[in-house]
C-alpha positions in Angstrom: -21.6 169.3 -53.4 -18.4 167.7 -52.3 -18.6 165.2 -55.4 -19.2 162.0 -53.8 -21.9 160.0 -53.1 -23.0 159.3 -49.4 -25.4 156.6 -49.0 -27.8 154.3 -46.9 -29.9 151.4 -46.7 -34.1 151.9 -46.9 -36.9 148.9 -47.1 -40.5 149.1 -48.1 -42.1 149.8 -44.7 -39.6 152.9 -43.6 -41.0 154.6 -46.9 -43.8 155.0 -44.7 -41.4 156.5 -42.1 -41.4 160.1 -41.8 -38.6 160.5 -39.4 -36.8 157.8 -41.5 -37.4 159.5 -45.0 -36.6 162.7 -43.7 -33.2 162.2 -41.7 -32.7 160.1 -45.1 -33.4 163.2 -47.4 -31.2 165.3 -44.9 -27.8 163.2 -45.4 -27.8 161.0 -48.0 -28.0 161.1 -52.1 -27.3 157.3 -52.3 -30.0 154.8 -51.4 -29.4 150.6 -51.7 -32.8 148.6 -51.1 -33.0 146.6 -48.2 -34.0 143.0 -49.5 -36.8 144.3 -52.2 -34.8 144.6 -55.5 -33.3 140.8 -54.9 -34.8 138.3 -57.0 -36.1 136.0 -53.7 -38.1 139.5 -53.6 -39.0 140.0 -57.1 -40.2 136.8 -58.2 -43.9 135.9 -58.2 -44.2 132.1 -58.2 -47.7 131.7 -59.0 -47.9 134.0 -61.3 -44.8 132.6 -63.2 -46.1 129.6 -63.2 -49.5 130.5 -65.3 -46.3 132.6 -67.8 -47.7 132.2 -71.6 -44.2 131.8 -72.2 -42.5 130.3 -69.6 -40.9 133.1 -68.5 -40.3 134.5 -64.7 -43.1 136.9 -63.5 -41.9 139.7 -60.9 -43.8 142.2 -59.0 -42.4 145.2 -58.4 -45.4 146.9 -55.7 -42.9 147.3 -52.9 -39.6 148.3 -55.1 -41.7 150.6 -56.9 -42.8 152.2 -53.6 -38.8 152.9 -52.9 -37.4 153.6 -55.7 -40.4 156.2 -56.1 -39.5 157.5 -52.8 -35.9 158.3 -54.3 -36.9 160.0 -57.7 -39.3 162.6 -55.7 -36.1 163.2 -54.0 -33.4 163.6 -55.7 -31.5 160.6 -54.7 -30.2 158.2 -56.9 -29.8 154.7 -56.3 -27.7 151.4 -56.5 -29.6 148.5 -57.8 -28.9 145.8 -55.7 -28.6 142.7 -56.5 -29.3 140.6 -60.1 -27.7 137.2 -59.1 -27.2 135.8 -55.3 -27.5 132.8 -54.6 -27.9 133.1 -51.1 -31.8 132.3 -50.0 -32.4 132.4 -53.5 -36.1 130.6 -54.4 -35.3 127.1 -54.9 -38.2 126.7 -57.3 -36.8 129.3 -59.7 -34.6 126.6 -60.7 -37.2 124.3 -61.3 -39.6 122.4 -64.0 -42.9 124.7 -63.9 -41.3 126.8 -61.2 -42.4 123.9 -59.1 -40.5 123.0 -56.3 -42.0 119.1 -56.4 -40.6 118.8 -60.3 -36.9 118.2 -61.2 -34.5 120.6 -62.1 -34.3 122.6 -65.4 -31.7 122.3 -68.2 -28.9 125.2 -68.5 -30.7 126.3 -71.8 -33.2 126.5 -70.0 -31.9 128.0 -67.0 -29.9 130.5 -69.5 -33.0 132.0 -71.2 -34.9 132.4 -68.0 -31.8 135.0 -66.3 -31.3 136.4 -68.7 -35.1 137.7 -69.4 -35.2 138.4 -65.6 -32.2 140.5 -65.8 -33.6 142.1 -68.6 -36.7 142.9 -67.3 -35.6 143.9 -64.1 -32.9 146.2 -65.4 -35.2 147.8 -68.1 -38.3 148.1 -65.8 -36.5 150.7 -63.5 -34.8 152.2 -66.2 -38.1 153.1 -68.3 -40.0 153.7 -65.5 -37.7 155.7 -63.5 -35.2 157.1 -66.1 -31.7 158.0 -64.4 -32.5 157.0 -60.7 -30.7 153.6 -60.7 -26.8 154.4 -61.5 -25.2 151.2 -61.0 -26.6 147.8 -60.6 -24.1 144.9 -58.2 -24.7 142.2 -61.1 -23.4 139.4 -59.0 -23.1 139.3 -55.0 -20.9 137.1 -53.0 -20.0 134.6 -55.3 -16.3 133.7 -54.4 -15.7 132.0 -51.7 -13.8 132.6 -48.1 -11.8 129.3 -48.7 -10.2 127.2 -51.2 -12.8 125.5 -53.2 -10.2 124.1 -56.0 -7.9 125.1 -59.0 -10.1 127.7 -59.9 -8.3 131.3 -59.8 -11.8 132.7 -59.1 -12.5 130.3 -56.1 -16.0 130.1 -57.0 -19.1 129.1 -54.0 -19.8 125.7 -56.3 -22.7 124.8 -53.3 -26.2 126.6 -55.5 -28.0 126.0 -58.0 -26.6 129.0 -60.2 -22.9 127.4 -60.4 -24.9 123.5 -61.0 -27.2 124.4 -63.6 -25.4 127.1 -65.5 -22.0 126.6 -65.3 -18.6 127.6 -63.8 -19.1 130.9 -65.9 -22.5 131.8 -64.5 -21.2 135.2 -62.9 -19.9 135.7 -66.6 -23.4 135.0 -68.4 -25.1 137.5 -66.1 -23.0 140.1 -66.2 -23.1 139.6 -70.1 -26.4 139.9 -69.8 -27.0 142.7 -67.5 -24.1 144.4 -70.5 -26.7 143.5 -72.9 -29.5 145.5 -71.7 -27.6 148.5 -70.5 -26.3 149.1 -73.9 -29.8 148.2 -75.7 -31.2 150.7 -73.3 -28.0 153.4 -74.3 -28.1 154.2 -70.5 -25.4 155.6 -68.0 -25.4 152.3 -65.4 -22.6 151.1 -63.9 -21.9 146.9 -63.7 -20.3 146.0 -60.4 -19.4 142.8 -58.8 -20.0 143.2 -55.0 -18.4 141.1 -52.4 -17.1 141.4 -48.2 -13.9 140.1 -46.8 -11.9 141.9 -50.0 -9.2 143.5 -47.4 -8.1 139.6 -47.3 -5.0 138.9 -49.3 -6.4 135.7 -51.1 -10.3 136.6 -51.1 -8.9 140.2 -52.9 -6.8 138.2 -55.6 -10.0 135.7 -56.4 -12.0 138.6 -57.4 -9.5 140.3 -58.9 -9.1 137.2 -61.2 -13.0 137.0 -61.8 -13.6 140.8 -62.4 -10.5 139.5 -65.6 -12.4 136.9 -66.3 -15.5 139.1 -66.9 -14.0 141.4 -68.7 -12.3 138.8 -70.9 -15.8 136.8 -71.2 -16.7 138.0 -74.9 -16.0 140.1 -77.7 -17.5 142.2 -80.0 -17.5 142.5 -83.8 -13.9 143.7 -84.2 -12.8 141.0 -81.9 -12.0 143.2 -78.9 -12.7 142.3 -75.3 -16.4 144.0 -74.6 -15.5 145.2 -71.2 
C-alpha cells in the first residue's frame, strides 16, 4: 500500500515451512529464489544428454513448488538469475553435455543460451502469468579489480567469457530482450551485481549497462534498449 516492494529470500524446503511461509505472507510482496531458478539448478544433465535436438533439458519440480507458493499468495517475484558463472555446471559447456569431451564451439555455445533463456523465461511466464516481474539477466560479471583495457572490467576466468565472447553479458541480455518482447510481457531486464558503492566497480557497470543498451538495433536503426 505504500508503493514499494519489500522483499525476501525463500528455497524449496521452507515452502514446506509454515512458520516460514506465513511470517513471509505477513511482510513481504517480493520473493527471490534461493539457489533453484539458477541454471546449476535448472539443468538436467542426463536428460540433456538424450535431447532429440541437442538442446539443454531443465527441470523445474522444485522452482515450480516456489514460484507456486508465490502466485497462491499474492507475491510477485524476481527471477533470479539467467547467466552466472559462478559454480556454473562445467559440462554445460561441453560436447554431449559430457564433462570427459572437449569444449563446444561459440555457435554452439550461442544457440544452446539462448534456448535456455528462452525456455526458462517463457516457462514461468506461461505457466505463471504476471508472477515473475523482472528477471537479473546477468549476475556478477565485472570484476573487483582491474582485469585490462576493458571499460567493463569483465571476470575473463569462465567458460561464458572463453567460449562466447567479450560480449557474452550482451548476447544474453539480447536474448532474454527477445523473449520478453515475443511473449509482449511486463518484465523488467536487470544486471545485478555487489560492491557498486565502490567508485571504480560503479563506473564498470555503468559502462556495461551502455554497452548493453548500445548492443543492437532495431529496424529503424535505433538502439533497442
Amino acid at each position: 500500500k505504500h508503493g514499494f516492494k519489500l522483499g525476501t529470500v525463500i528455497n524449496y524446503t521452507q515452502t514446506q515451512d509454515m512458520n516460514y511461509k506465513n511470517l513471509v505472507k505477513y511482510h513481504f510482496n517480493s520473493l527471490t529464489a534461493g539457489n533453484e531458478f539458477k541454471a546449476y539448478s535448472l539443468l538436467d544433465q542426463q536428460k540433456s544428454q538424450k535431447s532429440a535436438d541437442g538442446m539443454p533439458v531443465m527441470n523445474y519440480e522444485k522452482a515450480d513448488k516456489i514460484i507456486s507458493f508465490a502466485k497462491d499468495n499474492g507475491i510477485q517475484m524476481r527471477g533470479h538469475v539467467l547467466v552466472w558463472h559462478a559454480y556454473m555446471s562445467d559440462w554445460f559447456f561441453r560436447e554431449g553435455y559430457d564433462a570427459g569431451k572437449k569444449y563446444v564451439s561459440k555457435a554452439v555455445m550461442q544457440k544452446r543460451l539462448q534456448y535456455y533463456i528462452k525456455d526458462v523465461i517463457t516457462h514461468f511466464e506461461k505457466k505463471y502469468s504476471g508472477v515473475i516481474y523482472c528477471w537479473d539477466v546477468v549476475n556478477e560479471a565485472v570484476s573487483d579489480s582491474s582485469s585490462g583495457d576493458d571499460k567493463r572490467n569483465l571476470r575473463k576466468d569462465n567458460q561464458f567469457y572463453k567460449i562466447l565472447g567479450s560480449d557474452y553479458v550482451e548476447q544474453a541480455f539480447l536474448y532474454a530482450k527477445d523473449t520478453v518482447e515475443e511473449l509482449g510481457s511486463d518484465i523488467k531486464l536487470y544486471y545485478n551485481d555487489y560492491n557498486s558503492f565502490y567508485a571504480s566497480k560503479r563506473q564498470a557497470i555503468v559502462n556495461l549497462a551502455e554497452s548493453i543498451n548500445q548492443y543492437a538495433k532495431d529496424a529503424n536503426g535505433n538502439y533497442r534498449k
